[in-house]
Each structure stands twice: as structure tokens, then as C-alpha cells.
N, CA, C and O atoms as a Tripos MOL2 file, in Angstrom:
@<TRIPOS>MOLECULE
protein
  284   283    71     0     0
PROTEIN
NO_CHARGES

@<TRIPOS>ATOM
      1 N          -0.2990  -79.5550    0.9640 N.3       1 UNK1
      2 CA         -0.2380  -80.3250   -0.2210 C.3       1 UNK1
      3 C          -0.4190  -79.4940   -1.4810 C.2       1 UNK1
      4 O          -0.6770  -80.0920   -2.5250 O.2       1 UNK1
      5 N          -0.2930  -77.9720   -1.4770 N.am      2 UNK2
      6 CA         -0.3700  -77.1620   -2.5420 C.3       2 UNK2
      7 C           0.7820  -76.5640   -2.8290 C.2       2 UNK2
      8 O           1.5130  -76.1490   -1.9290 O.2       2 UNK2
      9 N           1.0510  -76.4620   -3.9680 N.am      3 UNK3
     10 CA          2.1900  -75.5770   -4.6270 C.3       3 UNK3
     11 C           1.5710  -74.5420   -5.4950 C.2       3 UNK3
     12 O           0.5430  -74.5330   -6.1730 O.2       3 UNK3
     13 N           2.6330  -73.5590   -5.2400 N.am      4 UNK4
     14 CA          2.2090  -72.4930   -5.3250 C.3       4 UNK4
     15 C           3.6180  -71.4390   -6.0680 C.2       4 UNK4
     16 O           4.7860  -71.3970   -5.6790 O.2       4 UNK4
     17 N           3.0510  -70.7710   -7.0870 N.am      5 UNK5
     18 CA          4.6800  -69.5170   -7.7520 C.3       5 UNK5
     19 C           4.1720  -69.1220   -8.1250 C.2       5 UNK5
     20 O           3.7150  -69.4190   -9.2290 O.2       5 UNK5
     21 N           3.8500  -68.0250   -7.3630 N.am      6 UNK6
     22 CA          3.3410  -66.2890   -7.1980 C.3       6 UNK6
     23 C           4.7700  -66.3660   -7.3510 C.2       6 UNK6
     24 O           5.5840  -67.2850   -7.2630 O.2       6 UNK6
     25 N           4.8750  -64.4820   -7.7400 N.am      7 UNK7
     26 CA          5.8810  -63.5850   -8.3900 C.3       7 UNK7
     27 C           6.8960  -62.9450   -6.6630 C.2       7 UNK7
     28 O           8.1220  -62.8340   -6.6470 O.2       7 UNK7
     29 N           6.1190  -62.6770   -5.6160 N.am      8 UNK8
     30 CA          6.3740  -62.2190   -4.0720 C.3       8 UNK8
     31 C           5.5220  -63.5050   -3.3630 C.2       8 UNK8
     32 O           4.3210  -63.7370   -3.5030 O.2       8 UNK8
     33 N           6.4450  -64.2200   -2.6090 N.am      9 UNK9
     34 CA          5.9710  -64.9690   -1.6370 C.3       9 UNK9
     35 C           5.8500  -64.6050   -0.2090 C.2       9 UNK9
     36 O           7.0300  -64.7070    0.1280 O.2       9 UNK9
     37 N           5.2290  -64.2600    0.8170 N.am     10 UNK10
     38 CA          5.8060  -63.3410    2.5840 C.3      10 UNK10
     39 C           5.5060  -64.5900    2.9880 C.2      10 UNK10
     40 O           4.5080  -65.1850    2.5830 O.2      10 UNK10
     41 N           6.6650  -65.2620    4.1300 N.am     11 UNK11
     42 CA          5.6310  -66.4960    4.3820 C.3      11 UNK11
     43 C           5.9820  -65.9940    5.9810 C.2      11 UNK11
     44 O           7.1260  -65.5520    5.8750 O.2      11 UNK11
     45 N           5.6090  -65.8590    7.2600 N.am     12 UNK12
     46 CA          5.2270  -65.5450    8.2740 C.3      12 UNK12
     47 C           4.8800  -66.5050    9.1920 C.2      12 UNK12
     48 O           3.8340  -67.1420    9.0700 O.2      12 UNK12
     49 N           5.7790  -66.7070   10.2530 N.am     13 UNK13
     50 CA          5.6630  -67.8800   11.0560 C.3      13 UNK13
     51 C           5.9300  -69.5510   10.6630 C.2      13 UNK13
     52 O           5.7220  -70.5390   11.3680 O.2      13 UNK13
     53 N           6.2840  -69.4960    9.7450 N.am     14 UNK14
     54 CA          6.2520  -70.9980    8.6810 C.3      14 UNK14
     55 C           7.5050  -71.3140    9.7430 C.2      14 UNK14
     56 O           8.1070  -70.5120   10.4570 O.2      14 UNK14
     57 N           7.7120  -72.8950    9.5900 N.am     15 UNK15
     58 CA          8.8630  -73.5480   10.4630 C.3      15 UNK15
     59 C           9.9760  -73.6540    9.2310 C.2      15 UNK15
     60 O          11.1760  -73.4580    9.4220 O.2      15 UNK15
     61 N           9.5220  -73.9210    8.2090 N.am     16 UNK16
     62 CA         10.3290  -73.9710    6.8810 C.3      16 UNK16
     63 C          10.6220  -75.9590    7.0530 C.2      16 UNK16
     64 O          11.4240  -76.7500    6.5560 O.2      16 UNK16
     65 N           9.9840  -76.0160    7.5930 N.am     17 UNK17
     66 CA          9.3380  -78.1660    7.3710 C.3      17 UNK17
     67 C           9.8250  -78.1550    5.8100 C.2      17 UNK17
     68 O           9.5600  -77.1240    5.1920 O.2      17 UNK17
     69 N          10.4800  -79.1520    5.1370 N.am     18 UNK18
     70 CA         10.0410  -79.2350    3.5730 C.3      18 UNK18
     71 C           9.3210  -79.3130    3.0440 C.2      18 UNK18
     72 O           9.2890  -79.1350    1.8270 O.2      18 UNK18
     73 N           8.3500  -79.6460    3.8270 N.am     19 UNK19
     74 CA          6.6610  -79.9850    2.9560 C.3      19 UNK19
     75 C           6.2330  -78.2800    3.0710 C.2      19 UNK19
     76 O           5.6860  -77.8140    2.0710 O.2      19 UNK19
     77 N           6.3730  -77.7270    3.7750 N.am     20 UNK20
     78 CA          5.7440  -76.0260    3.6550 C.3      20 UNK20
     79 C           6.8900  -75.2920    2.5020 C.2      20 UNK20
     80 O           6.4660  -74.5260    1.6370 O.2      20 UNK20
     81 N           8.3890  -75.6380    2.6170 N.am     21 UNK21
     82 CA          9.1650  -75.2560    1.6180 C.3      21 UNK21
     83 C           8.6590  -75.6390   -0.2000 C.2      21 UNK21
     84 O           8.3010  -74.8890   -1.1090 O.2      21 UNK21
     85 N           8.8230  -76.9370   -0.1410 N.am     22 UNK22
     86 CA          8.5640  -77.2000   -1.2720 C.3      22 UNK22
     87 C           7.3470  -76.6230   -2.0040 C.2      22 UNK22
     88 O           7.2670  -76.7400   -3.2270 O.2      22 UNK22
     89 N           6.2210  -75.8880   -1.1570 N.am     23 UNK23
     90 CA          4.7280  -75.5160   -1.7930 C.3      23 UNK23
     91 C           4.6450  -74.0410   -2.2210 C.2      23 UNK23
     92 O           3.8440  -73.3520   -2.8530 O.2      23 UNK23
     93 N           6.1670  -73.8060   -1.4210 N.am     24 UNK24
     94 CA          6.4460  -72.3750   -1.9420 C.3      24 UNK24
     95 C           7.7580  -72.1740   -2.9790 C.2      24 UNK24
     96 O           7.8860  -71.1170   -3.5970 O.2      24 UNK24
     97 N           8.6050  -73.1430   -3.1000 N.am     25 UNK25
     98 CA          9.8350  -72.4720   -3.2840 C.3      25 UNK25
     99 C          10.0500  -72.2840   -4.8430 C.2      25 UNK25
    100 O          11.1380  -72.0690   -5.3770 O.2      25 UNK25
    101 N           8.7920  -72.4070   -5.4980 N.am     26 UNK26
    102 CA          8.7100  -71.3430   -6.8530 C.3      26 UNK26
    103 C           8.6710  -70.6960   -7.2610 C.2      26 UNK26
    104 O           9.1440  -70.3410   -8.3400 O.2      26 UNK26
    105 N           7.8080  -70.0670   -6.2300 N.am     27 UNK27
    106 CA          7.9840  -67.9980   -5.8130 C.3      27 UNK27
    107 C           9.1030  -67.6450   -6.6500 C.2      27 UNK27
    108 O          10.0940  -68.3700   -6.5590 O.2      27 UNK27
    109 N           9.1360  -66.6640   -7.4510 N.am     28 UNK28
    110 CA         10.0430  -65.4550   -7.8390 C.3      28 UNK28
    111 C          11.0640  -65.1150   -6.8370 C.2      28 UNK28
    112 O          12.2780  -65.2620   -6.9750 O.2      28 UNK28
    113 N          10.4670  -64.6630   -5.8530 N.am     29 UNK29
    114 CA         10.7430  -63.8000   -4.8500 C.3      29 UNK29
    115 C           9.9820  -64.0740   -3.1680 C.2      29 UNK29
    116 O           8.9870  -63.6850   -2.5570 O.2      29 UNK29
    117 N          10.9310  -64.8070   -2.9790 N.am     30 UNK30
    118 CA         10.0970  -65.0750   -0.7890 C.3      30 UNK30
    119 C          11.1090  -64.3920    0.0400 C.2      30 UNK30
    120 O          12.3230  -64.2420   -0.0970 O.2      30 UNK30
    121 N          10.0230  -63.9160    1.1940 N.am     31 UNK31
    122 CA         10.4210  -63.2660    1.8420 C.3      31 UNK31
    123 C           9.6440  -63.8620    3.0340 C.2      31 UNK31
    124 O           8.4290  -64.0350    3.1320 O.2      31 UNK31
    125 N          10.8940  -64.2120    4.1610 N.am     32 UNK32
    126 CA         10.5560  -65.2000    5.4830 C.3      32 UNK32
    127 C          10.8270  -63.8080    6.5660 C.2      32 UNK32
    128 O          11.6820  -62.9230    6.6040 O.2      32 UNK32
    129 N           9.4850  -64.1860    7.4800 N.am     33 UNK33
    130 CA          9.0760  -63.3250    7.9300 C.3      33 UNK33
    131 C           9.3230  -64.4740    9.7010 C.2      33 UNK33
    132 O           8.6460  -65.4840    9.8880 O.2      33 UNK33
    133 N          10.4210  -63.9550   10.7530 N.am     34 UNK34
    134 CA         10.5980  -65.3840   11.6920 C.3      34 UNK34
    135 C          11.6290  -64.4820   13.1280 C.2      34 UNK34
    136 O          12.8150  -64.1940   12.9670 O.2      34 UNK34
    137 N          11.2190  -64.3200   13.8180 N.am     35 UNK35
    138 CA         12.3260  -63.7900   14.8600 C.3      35 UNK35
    139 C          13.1420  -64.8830   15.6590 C.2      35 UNK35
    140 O          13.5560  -64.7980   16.8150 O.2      35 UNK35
    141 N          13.3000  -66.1300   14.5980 N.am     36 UNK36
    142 CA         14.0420  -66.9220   15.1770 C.3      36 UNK36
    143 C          15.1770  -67.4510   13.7630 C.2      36 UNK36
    144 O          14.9160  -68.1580   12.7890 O.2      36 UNK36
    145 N          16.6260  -66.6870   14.2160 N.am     37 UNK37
    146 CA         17.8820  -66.5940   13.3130 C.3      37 UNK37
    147 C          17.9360  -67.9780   12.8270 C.2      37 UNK37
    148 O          18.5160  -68.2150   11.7670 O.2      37 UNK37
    149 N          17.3940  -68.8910   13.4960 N.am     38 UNK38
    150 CA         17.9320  -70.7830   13.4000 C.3      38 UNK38
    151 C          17.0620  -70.9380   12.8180 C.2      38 UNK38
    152 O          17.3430  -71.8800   12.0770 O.2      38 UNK38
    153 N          15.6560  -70.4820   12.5370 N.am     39 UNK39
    154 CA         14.2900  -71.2940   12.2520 C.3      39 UNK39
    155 C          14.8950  -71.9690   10.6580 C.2      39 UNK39
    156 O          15.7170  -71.2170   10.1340 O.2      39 UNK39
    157 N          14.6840  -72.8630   10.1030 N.am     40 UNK40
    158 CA         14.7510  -73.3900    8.8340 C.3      40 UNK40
    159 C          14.3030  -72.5730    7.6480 C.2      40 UNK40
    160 O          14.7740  -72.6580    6.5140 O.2      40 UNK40
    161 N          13.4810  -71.8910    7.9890 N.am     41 UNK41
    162 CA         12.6770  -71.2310    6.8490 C.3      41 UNK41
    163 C          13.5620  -69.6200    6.4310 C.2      41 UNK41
    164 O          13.0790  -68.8130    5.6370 O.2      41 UNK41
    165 N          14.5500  -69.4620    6.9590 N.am     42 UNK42
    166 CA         15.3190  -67.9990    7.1690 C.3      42 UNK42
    167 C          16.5200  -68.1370    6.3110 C.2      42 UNK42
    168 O          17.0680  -67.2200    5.7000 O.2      42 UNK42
    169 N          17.0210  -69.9400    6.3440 N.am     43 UNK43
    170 CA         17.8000  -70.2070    5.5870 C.3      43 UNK43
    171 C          17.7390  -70.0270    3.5400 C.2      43 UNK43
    172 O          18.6080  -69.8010    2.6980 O.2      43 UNK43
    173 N          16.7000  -70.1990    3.4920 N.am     44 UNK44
    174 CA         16.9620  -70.2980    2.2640 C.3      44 UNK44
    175 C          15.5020  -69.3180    1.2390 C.2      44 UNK44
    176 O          14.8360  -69.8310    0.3390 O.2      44 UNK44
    177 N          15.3650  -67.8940    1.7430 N.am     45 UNK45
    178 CA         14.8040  -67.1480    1.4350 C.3      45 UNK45
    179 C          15.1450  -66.3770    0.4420 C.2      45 UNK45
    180 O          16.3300  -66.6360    0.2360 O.2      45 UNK45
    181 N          14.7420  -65.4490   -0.4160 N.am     46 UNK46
    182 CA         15.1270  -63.9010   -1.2420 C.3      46 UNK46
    183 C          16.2340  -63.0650   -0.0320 C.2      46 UNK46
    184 O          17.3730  -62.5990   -0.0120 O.2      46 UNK46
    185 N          14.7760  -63.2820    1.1250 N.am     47 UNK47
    186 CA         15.3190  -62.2220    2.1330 C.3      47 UNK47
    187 C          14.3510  -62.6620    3.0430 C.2      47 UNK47
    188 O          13.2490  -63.1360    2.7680 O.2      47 UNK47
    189 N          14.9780  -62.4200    4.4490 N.am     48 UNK48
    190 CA         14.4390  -62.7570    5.9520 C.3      48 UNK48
    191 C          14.8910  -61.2840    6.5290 C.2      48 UNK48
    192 O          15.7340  -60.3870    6.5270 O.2      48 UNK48
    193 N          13.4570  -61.8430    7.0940 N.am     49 UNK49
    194 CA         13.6990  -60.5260    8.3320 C.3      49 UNK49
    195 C          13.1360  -61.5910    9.6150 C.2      49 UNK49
    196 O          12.3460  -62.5220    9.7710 O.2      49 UNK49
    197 N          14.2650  -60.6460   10.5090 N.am     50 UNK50
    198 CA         14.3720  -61.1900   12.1270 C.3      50 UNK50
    199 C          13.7840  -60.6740   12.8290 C.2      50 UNK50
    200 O          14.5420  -60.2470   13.7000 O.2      50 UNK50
    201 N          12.5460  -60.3480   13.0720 N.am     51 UNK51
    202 CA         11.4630  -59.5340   13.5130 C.3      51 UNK51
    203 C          10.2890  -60.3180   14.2300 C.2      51 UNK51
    204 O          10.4320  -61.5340   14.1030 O.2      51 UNK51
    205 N           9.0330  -59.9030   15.0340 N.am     52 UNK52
    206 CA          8.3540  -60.3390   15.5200 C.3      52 UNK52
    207 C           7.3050  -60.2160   14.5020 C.2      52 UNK52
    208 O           6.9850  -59.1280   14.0240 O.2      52 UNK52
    209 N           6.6330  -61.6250   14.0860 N.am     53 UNK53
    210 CA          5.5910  -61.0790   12.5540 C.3      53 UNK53
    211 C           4.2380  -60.5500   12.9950 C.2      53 UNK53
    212 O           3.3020  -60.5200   12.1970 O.2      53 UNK53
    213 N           4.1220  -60.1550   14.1860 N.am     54 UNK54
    214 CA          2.7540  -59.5160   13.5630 C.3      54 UNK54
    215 C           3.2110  -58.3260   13.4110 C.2      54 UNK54
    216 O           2.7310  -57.6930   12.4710 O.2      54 UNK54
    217 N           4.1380  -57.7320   14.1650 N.am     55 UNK55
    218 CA          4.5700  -56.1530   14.6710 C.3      55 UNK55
    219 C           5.1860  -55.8900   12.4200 C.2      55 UNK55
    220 O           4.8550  -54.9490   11.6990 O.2      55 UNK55
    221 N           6.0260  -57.0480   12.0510 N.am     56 UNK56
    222 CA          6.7730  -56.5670   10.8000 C.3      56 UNK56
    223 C           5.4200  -56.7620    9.6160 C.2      56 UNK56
    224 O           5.3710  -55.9610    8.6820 O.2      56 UNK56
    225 N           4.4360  -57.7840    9.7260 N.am     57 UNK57
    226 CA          3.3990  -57.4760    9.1400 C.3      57 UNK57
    227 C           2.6240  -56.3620    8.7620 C.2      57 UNK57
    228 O           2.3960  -55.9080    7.6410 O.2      57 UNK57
    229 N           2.0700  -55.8110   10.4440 N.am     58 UNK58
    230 CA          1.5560  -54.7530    9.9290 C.3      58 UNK58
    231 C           2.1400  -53.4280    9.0550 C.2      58 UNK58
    232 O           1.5550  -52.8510    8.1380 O.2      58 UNK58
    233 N           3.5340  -53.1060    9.6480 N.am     59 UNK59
    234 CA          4.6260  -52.4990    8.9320 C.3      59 UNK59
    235 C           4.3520  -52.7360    7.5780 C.2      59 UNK59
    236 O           4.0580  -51.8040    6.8290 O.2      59 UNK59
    237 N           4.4200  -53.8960    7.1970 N.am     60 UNK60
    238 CA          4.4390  -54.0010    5.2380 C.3      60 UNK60
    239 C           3.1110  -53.8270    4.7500 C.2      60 UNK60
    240 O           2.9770  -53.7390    3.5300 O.2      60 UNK60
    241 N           2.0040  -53.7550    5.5570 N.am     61 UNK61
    242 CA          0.8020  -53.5180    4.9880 C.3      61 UNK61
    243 C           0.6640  -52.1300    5.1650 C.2      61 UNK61
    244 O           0.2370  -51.4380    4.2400 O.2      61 UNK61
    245 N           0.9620  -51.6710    6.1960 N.am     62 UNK62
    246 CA          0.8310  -49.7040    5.6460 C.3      62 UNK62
    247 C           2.2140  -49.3770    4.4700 C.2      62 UNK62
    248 O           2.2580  -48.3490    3.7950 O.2      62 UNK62
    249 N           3.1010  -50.2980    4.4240 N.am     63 UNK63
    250 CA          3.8720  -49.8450    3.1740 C.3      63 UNK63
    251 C           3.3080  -50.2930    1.6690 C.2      63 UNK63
    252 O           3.6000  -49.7200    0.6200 O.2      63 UNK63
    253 N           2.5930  -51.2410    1.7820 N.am     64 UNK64
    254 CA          1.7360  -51.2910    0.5630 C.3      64 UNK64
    255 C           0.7700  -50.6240    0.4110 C.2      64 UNK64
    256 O           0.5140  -49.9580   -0.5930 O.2      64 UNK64
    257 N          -0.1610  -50.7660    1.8100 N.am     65 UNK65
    258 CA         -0.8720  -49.4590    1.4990 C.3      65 UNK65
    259 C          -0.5990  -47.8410    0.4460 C.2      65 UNK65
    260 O          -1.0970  -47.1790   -0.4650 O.2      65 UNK65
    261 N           0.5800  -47.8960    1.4180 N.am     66 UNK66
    262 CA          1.1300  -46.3650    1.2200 C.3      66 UNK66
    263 C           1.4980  -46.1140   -0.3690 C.2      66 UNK66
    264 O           1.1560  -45.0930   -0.9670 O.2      66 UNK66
    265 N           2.3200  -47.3020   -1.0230 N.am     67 UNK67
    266 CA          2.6740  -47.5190   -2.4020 C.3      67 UNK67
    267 C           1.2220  -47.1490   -3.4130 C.2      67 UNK67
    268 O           1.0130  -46.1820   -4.1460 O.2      67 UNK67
    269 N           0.4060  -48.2920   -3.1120 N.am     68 UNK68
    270 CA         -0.6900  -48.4690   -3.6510 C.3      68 UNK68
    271 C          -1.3510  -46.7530   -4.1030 C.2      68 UNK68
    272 O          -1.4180  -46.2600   -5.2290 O.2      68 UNK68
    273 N          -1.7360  -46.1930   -2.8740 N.am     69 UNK69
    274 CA         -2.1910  -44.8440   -2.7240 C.3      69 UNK69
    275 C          -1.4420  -44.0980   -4.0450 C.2      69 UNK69
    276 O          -2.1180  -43.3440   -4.7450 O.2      69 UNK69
    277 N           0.0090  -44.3440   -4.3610 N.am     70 UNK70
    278 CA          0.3240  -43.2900   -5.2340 C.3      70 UNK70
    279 C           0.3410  -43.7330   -6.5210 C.2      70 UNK70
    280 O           0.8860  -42.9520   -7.3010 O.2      70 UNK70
    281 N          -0.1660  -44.9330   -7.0750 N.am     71 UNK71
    282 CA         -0.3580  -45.5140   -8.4000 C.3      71 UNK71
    283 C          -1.5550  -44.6370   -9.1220 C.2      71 UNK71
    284 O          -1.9230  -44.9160  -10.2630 O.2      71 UNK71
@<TRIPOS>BOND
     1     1     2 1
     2     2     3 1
     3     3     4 2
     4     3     5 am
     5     5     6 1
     6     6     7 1
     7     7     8 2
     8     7     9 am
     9     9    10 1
    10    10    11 1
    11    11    12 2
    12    11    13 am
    13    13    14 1
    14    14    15 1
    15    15    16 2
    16    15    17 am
    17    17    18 1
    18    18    19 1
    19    19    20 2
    20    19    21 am
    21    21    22 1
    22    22    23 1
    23    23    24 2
    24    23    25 am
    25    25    26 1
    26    26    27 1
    27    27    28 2
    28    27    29 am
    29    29    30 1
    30    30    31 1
    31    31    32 2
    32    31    33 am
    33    33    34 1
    34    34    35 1
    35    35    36 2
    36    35    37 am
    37    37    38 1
    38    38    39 1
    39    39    40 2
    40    39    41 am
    41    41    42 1
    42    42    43 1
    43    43    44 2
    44    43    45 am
    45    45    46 1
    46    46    47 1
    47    47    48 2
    48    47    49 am
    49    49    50 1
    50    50    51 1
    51    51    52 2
    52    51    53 am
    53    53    54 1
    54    54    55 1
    55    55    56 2
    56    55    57 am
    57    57    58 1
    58    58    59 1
    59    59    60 2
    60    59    61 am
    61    61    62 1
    62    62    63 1
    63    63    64 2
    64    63    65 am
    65    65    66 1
    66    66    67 1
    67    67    68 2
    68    67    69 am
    69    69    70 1
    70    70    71 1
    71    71    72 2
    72    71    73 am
    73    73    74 1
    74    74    75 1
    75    75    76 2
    76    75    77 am
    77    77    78 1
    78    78    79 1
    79    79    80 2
    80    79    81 am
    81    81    82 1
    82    82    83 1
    83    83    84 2
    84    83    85 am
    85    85    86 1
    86    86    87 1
    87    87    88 2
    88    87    89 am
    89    89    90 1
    90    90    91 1
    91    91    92 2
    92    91    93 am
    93    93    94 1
    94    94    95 1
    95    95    96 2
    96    95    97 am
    97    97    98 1
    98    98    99 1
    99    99   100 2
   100    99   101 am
   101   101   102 1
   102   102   103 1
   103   103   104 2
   104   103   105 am
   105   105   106 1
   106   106   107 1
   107   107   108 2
   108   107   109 am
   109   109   110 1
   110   110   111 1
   111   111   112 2
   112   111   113 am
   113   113   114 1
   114   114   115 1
   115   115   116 2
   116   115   117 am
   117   117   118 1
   118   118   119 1
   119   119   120 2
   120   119   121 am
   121   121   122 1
   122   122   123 1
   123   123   124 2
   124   123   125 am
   125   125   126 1
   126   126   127 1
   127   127   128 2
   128   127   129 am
   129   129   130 1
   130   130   131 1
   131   131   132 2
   132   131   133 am
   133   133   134 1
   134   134   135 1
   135   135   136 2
   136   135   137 am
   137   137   138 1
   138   138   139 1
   139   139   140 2
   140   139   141 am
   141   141   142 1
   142   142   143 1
   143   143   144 2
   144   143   145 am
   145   145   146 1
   146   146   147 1
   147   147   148 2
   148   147   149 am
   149   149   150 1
   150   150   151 1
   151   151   152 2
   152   151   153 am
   153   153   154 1
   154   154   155 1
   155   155   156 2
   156   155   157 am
   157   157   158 1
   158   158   159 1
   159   159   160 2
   160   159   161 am
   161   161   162 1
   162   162   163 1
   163   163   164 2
   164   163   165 am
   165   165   166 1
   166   166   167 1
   167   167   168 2
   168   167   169 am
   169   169   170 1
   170   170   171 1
   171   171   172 2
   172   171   173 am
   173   173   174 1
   174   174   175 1
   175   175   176 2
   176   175   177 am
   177   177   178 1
   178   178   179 1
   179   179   180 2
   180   179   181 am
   181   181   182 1
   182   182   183 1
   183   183   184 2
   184   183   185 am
   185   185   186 1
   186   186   187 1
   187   187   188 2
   188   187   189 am
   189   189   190 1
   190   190   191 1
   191   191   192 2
   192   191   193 am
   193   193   194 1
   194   194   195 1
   195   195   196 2
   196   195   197 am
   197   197   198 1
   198   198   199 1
   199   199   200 2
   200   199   201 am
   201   201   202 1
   202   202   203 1
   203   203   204 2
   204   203   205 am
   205   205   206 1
   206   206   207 1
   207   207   208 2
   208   207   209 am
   209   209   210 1
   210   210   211 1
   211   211   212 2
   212   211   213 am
   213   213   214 1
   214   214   215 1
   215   215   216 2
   216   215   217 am
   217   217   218 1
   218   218   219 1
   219   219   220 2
   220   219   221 am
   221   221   222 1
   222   222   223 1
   223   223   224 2
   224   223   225 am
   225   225   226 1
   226   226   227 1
   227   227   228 2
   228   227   229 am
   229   229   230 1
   230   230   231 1
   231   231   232 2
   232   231   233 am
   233   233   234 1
   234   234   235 1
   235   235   236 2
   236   235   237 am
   237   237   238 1
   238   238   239 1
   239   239   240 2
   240   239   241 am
   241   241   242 1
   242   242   243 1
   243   243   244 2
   244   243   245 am
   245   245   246 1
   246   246   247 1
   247   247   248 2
   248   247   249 am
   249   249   250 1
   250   250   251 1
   251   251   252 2
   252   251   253 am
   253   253   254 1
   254   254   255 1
   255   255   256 2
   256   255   257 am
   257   257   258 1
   258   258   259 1
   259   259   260 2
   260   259   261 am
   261   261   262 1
   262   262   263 1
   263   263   264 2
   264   263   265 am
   265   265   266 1
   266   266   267 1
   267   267   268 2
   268   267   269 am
   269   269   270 1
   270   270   271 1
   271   271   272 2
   272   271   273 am
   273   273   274 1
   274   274   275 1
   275   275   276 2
   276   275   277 am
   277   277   278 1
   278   278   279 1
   279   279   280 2
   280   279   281 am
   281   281   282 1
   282   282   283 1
   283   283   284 2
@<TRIPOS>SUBSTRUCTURE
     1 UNK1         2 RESIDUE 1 A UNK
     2 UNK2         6 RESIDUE 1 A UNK
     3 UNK3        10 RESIDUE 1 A UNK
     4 UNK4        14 RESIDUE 1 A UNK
     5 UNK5        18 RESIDUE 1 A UNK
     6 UNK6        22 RESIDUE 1 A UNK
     7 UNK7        26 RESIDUE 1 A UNK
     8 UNK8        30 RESIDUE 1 A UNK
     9 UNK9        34 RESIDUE 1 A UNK
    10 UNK10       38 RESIDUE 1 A UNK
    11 UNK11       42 RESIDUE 1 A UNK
    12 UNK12       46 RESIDUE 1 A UNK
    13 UNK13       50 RESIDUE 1 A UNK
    14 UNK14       54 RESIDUE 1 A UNK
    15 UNK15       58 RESIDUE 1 A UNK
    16 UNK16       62 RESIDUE 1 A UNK
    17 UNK17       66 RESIDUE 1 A UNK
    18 UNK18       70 RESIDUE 1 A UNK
    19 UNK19       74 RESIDUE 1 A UNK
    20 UNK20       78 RESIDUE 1 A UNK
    21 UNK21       82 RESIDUE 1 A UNK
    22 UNK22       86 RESIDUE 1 A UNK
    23 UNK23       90 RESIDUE 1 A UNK
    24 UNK24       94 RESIDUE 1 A UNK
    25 UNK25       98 RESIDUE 1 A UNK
    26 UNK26      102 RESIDUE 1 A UNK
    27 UNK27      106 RESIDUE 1 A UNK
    28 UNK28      110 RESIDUE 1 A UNK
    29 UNK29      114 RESIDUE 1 A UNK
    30 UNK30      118 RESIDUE 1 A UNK
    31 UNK31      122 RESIDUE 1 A UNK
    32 UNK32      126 RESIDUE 1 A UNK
    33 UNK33      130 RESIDUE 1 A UNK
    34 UNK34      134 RESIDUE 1 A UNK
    35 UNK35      138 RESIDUE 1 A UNK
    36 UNK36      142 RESIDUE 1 A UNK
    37 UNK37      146 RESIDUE 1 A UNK
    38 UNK38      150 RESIDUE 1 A UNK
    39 UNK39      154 RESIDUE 1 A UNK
    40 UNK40      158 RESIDUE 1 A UNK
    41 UNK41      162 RESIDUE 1 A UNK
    42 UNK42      166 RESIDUE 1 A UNK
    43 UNK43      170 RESIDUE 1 A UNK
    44 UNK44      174 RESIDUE 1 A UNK
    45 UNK45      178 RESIDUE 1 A UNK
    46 UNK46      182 RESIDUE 1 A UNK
    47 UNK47      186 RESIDUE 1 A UNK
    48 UNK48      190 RESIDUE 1 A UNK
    49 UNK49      194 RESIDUE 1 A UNK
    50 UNK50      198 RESIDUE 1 A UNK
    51 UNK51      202 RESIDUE 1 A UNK
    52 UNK52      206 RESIDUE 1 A UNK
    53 UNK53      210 RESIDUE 1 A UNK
    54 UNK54      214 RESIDUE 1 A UNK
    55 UNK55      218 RESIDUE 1 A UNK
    56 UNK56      222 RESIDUE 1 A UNK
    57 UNK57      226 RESIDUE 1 A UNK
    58 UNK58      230 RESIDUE 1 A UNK
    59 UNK59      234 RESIDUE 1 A UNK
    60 UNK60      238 RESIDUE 1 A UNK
    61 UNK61      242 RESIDUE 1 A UNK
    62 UNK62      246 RESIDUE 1 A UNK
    63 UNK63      250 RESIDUE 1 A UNK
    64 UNK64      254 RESIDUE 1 A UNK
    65 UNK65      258 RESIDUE 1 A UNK
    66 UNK66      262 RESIDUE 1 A UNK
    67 UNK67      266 RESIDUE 1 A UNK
    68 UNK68      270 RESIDUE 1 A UNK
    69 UNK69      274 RESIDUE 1 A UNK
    70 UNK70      278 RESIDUE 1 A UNK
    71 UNK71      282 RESIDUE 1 A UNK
């Protein structure tokens, strides 16, 4: 029942239900995180990745990490 538009949205495992769409889809920028090509939530992203989310999670957290480090 929250809405939400942050600038980067990751949403991870979401079914993409409209009620989980609509609380995000103010975001700037979402990025659906789903190793399922059909899931609802893949449809109407920035960008999807077709990946298993914990394995592509941790991936983007040592890449922020890694970013972060050189600021």
C-alpha cells in the first residue's frame, strides 16, 4: 500500500501483481531482477535481467561496492 519514486528502483523476485507495480512505477529508472522471461514484472521495466536473483544481486552489490570505493 506504499508508493514509492526513488531515482533507481531493483525490484527482485516481485510477480509484477499491479498493486506491487503501481508502488513502484515512479521510479526514474527500475530494474526487474526475475529468471522467469513471462513473469509480469519483466514486461514493463527500464531493464530486466533474466537471471537467478540472489546469484545477480550479489553481482550488483560488489559492483556498487566497487563504484563506491573510487568516489
Amino acid at each position: 500500500g506504499t508508493r514509492t519514486a526513488p531515482e533507481v528502483c531493483i525490484v527482485v523476485g516481485v510477480s509484477g501483481a499491479p498493486a506491487s507495480y503501481w508502488g513502484i512505477e515512479q521510479a526514474a529508472f527500475i530494474v526487474a531482477l526475475d529468471p522467469d522471461e513471462k513473469a509480469a514484472i519483466v514486461r514493463n521495466p527500464d531493464a530486466a535481467v533474466l537471471d537467478d536473483g540472489v546469484e545477480a544481486h550479489e553481482k550488483l552489490a560488489e559492483i556498487i561496492t566497487s563504484v563506491h570505493k573510487n568516489d
